[in-house]
N, CA, C and O atoms as a GROMACS GRO file, in nm:
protein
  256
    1UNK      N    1   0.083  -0.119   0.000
    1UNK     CA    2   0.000   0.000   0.000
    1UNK      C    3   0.088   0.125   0.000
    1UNK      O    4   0.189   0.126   0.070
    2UNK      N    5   0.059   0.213  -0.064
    2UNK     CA    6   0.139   0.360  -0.098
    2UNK      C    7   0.113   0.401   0.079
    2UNK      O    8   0.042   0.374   0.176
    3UNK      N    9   0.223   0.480   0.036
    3UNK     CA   10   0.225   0.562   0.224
    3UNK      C   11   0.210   0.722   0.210
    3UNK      O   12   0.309   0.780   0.168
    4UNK      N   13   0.080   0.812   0.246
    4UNK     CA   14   0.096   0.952   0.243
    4UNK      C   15   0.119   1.031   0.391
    4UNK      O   16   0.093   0.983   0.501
    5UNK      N   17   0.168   1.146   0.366
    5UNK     CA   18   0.175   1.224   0.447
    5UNK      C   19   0.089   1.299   0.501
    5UNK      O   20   0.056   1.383   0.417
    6UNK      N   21   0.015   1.319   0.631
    6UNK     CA   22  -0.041   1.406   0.670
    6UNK      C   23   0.020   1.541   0.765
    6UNK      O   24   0.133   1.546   0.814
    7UNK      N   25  -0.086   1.647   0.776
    7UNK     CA   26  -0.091   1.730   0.866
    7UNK      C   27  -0.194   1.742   0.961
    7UNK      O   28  -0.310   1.720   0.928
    8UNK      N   29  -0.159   1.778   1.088
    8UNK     CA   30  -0.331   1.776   1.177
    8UNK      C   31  -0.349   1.970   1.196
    8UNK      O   32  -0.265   2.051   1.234
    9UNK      N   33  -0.450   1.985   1.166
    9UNK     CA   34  -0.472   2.167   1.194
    9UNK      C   35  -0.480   2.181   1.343
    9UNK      O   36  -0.430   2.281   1.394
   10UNK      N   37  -0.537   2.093   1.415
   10UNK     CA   38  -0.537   2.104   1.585
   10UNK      C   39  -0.418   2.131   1.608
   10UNK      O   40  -0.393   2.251   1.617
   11UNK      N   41  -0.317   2.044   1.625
   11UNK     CA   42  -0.132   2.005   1.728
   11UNK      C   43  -0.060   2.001   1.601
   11UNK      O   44   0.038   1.928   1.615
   12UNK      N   45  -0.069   2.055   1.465
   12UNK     CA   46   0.045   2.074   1.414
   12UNK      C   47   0.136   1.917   1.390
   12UNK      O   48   0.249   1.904   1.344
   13UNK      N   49   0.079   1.851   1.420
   13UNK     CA   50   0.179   1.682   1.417
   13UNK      C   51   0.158   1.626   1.296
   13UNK      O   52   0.049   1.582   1.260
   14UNK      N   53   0.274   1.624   1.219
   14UNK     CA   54   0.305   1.517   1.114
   14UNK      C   55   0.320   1.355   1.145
   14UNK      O   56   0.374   1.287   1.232
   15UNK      N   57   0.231   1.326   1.009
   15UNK     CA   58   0.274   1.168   1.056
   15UNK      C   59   0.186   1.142   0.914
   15UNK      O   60   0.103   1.216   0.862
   16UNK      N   61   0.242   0.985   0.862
   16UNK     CA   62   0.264   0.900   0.747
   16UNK      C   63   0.080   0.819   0.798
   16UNK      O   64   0.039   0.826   0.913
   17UNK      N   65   0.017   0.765   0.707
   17UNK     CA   66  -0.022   0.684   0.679
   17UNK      C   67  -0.047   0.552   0.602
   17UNK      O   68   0.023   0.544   0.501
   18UNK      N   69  -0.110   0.474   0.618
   18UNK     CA   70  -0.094   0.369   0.489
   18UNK      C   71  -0.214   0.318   0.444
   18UNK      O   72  -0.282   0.223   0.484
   19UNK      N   73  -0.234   0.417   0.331
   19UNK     CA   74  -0.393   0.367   0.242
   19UNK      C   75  -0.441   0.414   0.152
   19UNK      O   76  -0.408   0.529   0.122
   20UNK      N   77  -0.521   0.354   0.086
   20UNK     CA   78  -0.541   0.422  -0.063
   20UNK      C   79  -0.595   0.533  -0.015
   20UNK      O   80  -0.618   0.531   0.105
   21UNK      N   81  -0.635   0.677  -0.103
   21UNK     CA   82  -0.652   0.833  -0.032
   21UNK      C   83  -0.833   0.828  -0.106
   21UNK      O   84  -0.881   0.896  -0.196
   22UNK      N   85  -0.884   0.738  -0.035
   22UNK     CA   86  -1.052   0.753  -0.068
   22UNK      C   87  -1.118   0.825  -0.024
   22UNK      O   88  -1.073   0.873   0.080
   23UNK      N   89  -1.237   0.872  -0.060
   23UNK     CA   90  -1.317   0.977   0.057
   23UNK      C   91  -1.340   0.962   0.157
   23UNK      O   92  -1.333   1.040   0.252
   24UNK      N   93  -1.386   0.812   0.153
   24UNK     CA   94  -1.453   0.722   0.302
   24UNK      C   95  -1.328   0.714   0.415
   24UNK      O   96  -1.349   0.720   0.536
   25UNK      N   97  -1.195   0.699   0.354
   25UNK     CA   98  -1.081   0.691   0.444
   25UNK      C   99  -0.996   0.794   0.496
   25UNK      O  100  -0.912   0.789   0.585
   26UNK      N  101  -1.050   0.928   0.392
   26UNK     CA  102  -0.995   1.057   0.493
   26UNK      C  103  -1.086   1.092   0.545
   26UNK      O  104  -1.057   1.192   0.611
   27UNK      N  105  -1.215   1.057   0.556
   27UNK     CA  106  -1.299   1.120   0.698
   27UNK      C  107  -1.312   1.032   0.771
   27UNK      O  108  -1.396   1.072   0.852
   28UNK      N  109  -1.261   0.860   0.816
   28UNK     CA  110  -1.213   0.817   0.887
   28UNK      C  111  -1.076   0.856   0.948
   28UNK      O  112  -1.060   0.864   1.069
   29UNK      N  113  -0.996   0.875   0.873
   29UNK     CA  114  -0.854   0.900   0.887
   29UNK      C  115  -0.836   1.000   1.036
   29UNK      O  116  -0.896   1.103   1.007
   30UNK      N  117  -0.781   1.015   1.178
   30UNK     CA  118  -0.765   1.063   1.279
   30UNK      C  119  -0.600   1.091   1.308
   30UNK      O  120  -0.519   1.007   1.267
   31UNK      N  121  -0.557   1.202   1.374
   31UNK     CA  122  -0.461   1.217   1.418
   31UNK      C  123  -0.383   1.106   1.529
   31UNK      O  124  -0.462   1.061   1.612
   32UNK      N  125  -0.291   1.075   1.538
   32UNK     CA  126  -0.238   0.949   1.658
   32UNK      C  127  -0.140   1.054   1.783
   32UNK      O  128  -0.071   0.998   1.869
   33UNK      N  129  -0.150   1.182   1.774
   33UNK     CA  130  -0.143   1.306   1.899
   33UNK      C  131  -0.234   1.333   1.948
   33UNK      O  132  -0.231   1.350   2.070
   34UNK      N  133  -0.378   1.351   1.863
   34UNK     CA  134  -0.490   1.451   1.973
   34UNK      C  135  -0.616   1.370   1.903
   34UNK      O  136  -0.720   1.430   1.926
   35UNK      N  137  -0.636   1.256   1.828
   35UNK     CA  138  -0.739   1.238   1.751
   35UNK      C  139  -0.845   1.289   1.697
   35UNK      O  140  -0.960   1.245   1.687
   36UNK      N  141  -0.780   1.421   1.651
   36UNK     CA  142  -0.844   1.514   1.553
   36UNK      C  143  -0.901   1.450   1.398
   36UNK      O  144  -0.848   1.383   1.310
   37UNK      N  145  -0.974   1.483   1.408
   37UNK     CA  146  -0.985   1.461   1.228
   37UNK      C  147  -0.981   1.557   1.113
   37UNK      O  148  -0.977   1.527   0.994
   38UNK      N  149  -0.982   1.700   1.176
   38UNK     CA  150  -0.912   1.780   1.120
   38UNK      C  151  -0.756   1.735   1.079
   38UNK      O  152  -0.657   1.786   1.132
   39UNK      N  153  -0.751   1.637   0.982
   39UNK     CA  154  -0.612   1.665   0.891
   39UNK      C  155  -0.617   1.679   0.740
   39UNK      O  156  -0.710   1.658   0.662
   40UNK      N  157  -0.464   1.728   0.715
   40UNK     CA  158  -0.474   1.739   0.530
   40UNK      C  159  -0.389   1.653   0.479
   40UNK      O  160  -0.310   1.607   0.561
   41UNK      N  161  -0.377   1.612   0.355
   41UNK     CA  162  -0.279   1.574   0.299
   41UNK      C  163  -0.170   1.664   0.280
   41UNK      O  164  -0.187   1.778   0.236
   42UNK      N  165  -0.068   1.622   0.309
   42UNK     CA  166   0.048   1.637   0.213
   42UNK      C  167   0.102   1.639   0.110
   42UNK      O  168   0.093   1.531   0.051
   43UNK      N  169   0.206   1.786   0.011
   43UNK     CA  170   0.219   1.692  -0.124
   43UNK      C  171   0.364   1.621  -0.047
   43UNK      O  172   0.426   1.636   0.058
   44UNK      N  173   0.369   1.565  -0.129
   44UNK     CA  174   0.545   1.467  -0.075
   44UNK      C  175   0.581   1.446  -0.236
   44UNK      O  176   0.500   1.439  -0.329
   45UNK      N  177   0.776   1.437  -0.243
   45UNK     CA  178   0.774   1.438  -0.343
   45UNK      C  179   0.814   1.256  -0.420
   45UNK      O  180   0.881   1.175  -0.356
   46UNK      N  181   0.771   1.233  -0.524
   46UNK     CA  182   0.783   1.087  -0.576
   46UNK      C  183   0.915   1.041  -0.527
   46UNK      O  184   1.009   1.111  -0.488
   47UNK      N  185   0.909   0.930  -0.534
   47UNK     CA  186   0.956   0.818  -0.455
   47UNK      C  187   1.062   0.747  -0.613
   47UNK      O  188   1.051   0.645  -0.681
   48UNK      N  189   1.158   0.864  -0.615
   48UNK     CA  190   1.241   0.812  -0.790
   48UNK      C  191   1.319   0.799  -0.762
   48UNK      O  192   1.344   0.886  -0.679
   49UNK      N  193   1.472   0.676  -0.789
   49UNK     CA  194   1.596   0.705  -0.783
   49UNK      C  195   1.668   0.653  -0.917
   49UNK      O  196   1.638   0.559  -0.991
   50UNK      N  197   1.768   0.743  -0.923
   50UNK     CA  198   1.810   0.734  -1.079
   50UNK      C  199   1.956   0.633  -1.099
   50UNK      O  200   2.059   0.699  -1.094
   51UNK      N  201   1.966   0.546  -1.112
   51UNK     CA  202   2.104   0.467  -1.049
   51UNK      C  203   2.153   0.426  -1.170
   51UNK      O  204   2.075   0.417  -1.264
   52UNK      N  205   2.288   0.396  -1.185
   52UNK     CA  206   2.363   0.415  -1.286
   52UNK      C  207   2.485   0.509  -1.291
   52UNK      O  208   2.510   0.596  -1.208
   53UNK      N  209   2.565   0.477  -1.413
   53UNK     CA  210   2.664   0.561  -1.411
   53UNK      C  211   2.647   0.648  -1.547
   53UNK      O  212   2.640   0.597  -1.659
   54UNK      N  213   2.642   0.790  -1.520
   54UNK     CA  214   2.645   0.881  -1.608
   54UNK      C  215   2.449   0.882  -1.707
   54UNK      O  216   2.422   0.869  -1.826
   55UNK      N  217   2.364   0.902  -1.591
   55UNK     CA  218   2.246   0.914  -1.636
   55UNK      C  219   2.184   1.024  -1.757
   55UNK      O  220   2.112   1.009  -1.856
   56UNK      N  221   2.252   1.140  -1.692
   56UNK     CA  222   2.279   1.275  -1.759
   56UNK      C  223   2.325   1.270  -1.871
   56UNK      O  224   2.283   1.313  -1.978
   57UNK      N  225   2.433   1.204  -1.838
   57UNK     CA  226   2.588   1.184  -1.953
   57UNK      C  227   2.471   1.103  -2.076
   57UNK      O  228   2.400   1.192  -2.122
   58UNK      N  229   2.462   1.065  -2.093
   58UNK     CA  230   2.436   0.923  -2.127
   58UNK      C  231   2.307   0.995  -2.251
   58UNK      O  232   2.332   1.030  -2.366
   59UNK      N  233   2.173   1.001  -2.181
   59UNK     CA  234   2.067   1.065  -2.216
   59UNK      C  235   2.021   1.184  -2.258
   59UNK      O  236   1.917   1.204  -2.322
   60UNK      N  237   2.126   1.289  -2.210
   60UNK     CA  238   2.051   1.420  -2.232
   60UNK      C  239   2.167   1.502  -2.282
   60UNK      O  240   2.144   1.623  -2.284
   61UNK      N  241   2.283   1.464  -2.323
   61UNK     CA  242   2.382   1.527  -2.411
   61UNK      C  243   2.418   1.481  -2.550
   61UNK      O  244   2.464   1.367  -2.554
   62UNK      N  245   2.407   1.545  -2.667
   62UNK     CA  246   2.486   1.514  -2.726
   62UNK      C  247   2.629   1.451  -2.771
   62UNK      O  248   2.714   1.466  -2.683
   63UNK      N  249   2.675   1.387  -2.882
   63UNK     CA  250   2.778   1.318  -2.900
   63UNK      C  251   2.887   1.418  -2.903
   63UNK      O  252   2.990   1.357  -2.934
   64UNK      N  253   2.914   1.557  -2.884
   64UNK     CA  254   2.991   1.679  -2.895
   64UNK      C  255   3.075   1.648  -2.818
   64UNK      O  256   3.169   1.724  -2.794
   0.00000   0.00000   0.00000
């Protein structure tokens, strides 16, 4: 299951969840500091890593 980030507007506390982002499951969804349900999503950024040698090199330069 994908993991998102929340915020709570009550206590300010970050913290991860794990679940698809449905309607039914962010108005279940509760804080684990003050069990608010006032929270938001997070953007977070993708989950990419580029491995290899000379990715740049390789792809996005010319033979010059």
């Amino acid at each position: 299951m994908p993991t998102f980030d929340f915020s709570c507007h009550e206590c300010n506390h970050q913290f991860e969840h794990l679940s698809l982002p449905t309607i039914k499951a962010k108005k279940m969804l509760e804080c684990p500091e003050c069990n608010s349900s006032n929270v938001k999503k997070l953007m977070s950024p993708p989950n990419i890593k580029f491995k290899g040698s000379g990715f740049y090199v390789n792809d996005s330069k010319d033979g010059k």
